[in-house]
C-alpha positions in Angstrom: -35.1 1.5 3.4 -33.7 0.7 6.9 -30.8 -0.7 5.9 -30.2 1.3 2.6 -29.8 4.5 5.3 -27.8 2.5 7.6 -25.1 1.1 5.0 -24.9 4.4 3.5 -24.2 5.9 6.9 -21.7 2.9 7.6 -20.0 3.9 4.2 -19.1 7.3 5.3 -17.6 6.6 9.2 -15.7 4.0 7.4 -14.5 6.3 4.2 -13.9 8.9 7.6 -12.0 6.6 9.9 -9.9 5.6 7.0 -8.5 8.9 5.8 -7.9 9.5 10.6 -6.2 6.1 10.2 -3.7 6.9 6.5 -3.4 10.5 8.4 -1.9 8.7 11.8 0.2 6.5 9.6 1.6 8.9 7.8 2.4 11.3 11.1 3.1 8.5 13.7 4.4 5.7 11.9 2.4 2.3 10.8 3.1 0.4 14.1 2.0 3.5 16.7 -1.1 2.1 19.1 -3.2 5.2 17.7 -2.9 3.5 14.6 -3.5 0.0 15.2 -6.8 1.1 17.2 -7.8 3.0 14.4 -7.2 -0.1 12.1 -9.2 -2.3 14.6 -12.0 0.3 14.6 -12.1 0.3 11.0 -11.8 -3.3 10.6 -15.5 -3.5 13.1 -17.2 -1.0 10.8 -16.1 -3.1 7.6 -17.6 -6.1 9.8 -20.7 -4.4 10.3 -20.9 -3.3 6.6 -20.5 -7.0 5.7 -23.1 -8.5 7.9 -25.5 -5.5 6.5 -24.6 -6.1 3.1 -25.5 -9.9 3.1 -28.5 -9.5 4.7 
């Protein structure tokens, strides 16, 4: 049940950071830093969301 809540809550700030992230692209250009820490956040919640899943 634990981790059910926890993915679920994982899928939403990930679906979240990735419309901040299309939404920075699209204003600032692909290659702005606000972008590319945006990417790198979203690339540690897809991390997390992995190790969850396999468990």
């Amino acid at each position: 049940m634990k981790f059910l809540l926890l993915k679920k809550l994982l899928k939403l700030r990930i679906e979240t950071k990735r419309k901040i992230m299309y939404k920075k692209a699209r204003d600032l250009g692909f290659t702005h830093p606000e972008v590319v820490n945006c990417s790198q956040e979203l690339d540690e919640l897809l991390n997390k969301y992995s190790d969850i899943a396999a468990l």
